[in-house]
C-alpha positions in Angstrom: -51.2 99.9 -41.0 -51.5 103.2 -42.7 -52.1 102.2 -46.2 -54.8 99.6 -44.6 -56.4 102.2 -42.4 -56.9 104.8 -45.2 -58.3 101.9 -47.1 -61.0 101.2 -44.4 -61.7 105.0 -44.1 -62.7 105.0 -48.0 -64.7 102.0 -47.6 -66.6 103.1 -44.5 -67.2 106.7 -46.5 -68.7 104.9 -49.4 -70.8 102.3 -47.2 -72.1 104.9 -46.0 -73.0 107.2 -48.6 -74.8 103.5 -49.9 -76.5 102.9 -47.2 -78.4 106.4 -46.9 -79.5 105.6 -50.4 -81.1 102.2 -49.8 -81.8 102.0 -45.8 -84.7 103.6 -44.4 -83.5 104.1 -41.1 -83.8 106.9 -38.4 -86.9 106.3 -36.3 -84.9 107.0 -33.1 -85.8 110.1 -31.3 -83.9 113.7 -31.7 -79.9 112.9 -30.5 -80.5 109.5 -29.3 -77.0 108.4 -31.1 -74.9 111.6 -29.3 -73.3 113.6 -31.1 -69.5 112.4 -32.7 -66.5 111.9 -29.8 -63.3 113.4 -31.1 -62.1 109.7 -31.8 -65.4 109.0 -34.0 -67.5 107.4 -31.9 -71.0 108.2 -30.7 -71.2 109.9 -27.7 -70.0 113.7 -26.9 -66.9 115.3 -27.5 -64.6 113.9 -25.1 -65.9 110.8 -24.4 -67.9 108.0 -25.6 -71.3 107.1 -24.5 -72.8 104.1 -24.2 -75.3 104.7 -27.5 -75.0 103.5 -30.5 -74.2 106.4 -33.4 -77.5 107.5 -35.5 -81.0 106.9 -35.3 -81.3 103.5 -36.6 -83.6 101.0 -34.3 -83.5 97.5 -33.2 -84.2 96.4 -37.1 -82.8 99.5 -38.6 -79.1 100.4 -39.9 -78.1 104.1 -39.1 -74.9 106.2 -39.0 -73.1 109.8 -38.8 -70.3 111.1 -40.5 -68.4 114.3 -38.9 -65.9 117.3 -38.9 -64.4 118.8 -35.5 -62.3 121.6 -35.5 -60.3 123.1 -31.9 -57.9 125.5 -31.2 -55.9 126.2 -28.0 -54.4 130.1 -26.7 -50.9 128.6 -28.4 -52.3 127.8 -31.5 -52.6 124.0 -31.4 -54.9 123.2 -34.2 -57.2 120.2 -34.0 -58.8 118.9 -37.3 -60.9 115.7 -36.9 -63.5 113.9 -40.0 -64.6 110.6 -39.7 -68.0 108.6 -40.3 -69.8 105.5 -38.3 -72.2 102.8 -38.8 -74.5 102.1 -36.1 -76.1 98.5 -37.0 -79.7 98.0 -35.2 -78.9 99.9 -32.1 -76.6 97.0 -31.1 -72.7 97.7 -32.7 -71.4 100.3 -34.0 -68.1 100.7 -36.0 -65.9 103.9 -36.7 -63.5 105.5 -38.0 -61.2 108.9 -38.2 -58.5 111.0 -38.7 -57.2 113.9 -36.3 -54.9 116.1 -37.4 -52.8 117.7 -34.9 -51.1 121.2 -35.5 -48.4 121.7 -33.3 -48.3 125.6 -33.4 -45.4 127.6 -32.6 -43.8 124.6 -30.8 -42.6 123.4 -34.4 -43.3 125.8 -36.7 -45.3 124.2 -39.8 -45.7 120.6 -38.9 -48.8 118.5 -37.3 -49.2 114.7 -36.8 -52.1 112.6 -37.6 -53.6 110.2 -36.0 -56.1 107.2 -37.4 -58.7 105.3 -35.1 -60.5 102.6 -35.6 -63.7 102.4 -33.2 -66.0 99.6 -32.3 -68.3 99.7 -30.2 -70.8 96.9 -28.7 -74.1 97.4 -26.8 -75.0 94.7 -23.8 -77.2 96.0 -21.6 -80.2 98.0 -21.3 -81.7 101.2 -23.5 -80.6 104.7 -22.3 -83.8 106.3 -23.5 -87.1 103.6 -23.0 -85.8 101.9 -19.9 -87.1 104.7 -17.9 -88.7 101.9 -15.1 -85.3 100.3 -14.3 -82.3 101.6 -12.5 -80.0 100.5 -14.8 -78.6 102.1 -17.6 -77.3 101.2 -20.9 -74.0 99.5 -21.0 -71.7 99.4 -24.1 -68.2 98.1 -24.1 -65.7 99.1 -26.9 -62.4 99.4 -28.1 -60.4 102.2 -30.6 -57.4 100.8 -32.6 -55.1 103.4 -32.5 -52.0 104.6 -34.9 -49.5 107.2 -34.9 -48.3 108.0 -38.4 -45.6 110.7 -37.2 -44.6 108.9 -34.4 -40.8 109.2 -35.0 -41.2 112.7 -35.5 -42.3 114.5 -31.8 -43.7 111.3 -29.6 -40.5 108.9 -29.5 -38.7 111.6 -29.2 -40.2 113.3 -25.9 -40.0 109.3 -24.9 -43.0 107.9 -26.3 -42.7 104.1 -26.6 -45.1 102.4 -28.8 -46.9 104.3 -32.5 -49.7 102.2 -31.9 -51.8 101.2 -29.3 -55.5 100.1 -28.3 -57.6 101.9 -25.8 -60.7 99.7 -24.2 -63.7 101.2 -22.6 -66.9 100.6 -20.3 -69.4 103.2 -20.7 -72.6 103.3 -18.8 -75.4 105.9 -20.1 -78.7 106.6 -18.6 -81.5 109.4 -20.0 -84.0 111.0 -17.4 -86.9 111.8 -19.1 -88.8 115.6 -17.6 -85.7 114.5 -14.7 -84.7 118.6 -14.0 -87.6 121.1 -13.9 -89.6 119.4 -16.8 -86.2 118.7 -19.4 -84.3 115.2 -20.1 -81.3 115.2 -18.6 -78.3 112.6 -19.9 -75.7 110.9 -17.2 -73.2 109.5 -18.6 -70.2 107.5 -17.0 -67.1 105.9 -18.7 -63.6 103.7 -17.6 -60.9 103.4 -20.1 -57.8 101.3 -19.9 -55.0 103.1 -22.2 -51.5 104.0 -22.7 -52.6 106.7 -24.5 -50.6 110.3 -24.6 -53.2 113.2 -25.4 -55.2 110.7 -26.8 -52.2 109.0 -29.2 -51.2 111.9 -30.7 -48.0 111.6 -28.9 -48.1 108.1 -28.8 -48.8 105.7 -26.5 -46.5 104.6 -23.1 -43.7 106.9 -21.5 -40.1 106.7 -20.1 -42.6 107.5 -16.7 -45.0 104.6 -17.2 -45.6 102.3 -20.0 -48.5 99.7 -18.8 -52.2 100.0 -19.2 -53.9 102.2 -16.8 -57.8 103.0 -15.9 -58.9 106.6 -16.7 -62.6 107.6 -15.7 -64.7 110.1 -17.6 -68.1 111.2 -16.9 -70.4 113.4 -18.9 -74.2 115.4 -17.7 -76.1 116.9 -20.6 -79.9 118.9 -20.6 -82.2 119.4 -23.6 -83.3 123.2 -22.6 -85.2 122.9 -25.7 -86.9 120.6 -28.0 -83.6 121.2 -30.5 -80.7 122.1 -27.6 -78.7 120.7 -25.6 -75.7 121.7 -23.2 -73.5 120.2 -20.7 -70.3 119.3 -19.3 -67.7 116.2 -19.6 -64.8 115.6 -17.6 -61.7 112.7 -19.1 -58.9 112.0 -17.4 -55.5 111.0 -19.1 -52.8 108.9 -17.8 -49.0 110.9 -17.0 -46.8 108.5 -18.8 -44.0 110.9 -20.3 -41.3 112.8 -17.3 -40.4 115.8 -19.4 -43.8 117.2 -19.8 -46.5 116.4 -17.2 -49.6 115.4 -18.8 -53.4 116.8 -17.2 -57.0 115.8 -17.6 -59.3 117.5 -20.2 -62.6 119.1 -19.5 -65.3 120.8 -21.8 -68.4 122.6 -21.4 -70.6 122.1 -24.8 -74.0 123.4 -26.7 -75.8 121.2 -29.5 -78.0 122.6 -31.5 -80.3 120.2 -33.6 -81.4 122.7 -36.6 -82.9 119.5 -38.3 -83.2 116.1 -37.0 -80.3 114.5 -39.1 -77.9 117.7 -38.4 -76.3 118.9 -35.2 -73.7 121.8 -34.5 -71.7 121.6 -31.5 -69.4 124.4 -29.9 -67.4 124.2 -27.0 -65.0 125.8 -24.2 -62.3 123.1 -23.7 -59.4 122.6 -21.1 -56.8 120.5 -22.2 -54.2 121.4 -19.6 -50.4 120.8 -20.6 -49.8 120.2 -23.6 -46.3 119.2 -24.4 -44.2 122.8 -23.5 -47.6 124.6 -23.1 -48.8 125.1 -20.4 -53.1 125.8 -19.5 -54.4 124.8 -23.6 -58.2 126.5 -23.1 -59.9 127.5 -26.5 -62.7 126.5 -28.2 -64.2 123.6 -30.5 -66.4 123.5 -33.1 -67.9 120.3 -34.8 -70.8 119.3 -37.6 -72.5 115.9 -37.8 -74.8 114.3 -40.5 -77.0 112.1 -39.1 -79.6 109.5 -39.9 
């Protein structure tokens, strides 16, 4: 699995370099594809949306490659990269790495984490389906694997390295909908096994069977190039020696150029392992187009 998912990672890299070269692609309008979800996938930092990365249309191939950086008040250090392929505003596919720093809790060492994303749009548009009620509906799945997973996770009482989290996400724009500016709703159920996302594996000693998690996200363009908002995830409780809480973020998007955004953040990740109350901050860059 590792050796297979680095090899994917390299090949999705260099597709996409390729494509930027020979797709004309981006007639979308300005963040239309969100920014890049902390897994890889299209949406915004916490969660995914139901949009389809870049600012490729129906008949166009687009796509977004990204770094994220976070650090708590105990020093965990978050590093995430990883690029997508959205292909005609219908399926995306993505990939990363996170790199988890585990601070003074042990001293030196960090685990990684690959995902695999895919993501599939049925339903609706987000943006230009502004006479129906509906929103646009995506369903997706990221593949999951731990490659230190016999390091910390089994042996807080983890069960599983790998595991596969499946989502519904429902995502709806209001054009001029709050005193004249767009506004983005966004609403998302996951079933996982997931602890803090996989980085300490998947299943517990406390639970070990799939369980639905909902996440929600509200966003507003103040400007013609910024946007702000909130997202809320919640995380199943699956380990009994260290109790596991929801994560929350409040975020700012600045769009200096149509294919570049920069995103900071205030995060709450709650426990984390022996530490308790993980606020700090996030910063992440995405190429678009």
């Amino acid at each position: 699995m590792k050796n297979n998912t680095r090899g994917l990672r390299c090949f999705l890299f260099f597709s996409l370099l390729s494509l930027c070269n020979s797709v004309y692609a981006g007639d979308r309008l300005l963040g239309t594809g969100g920014i890049s979800q902390m897994e890889g996938a299209g949406g915004g930092g916490l969660v995914p949306w139901a949009v389809i990365t870049g600012y490729g249309t129906d008949d166009q191939i687009g796509g977004s490659a990204f770094y994220t950086k976070a650090k708590t008040r105990d020093d965990f250090e978050l590093d995430t990269f990883g690029a997508a392929i959205g292909f005609y505003n219908r399926f995306e596919v993505s990939i990363s790495q996170t790199r988890f720093g585990l601070g003074d809790t042990v001293p030196h060492q960090s685990i990684k984490l690959d995902t695999l994303g895919l993501k599939l749009r049925v339903l609706g548009d987000a943006l230009y389906d502004q006479d129906t009620w509906y929103p646009q509906i995506a369903v997706g799945a990221q593949i999951k694997h731990n490659e230190d997973f016999s390091f910390v996770p089994k042996s807080i009482g983890a069960k599983s390295s790998s595991g596969i989290d499946l989502y519904l996400a429902a995502t709806k724009v209001y054009l001029a909908g709050l005193y004249g500016k767009n506004v983005l709703v966004s609403a998302n159920v996951r079933a996982t096994k997931a602890n803090q996302f996989g980085i300490l594996g998947f299943g517990g000693d406390k639970q070990d069977s799939y369980q639905l998690q909902p996440s929600i996200s509200s966003a507003i363009m103040l400007t013609d190039n910024l946007l702000t908002g909130f997202e809320y995830r919640s995380k199943p409780d699956n380990i009994r020696q260290f109790e596991e809480e929801d994560a929350k973020d409040l975020f700012i998007t600045w769009f200096p150029h149509k294919n570049v955004s920069l995103t900071g953040a205030y995060i709450d990740l709650g426990n984390i392992a022996d530490k308790d109350n993980q606020t700090g901050w996030y910063f992440s860059g995405q190429f678009n187009y």
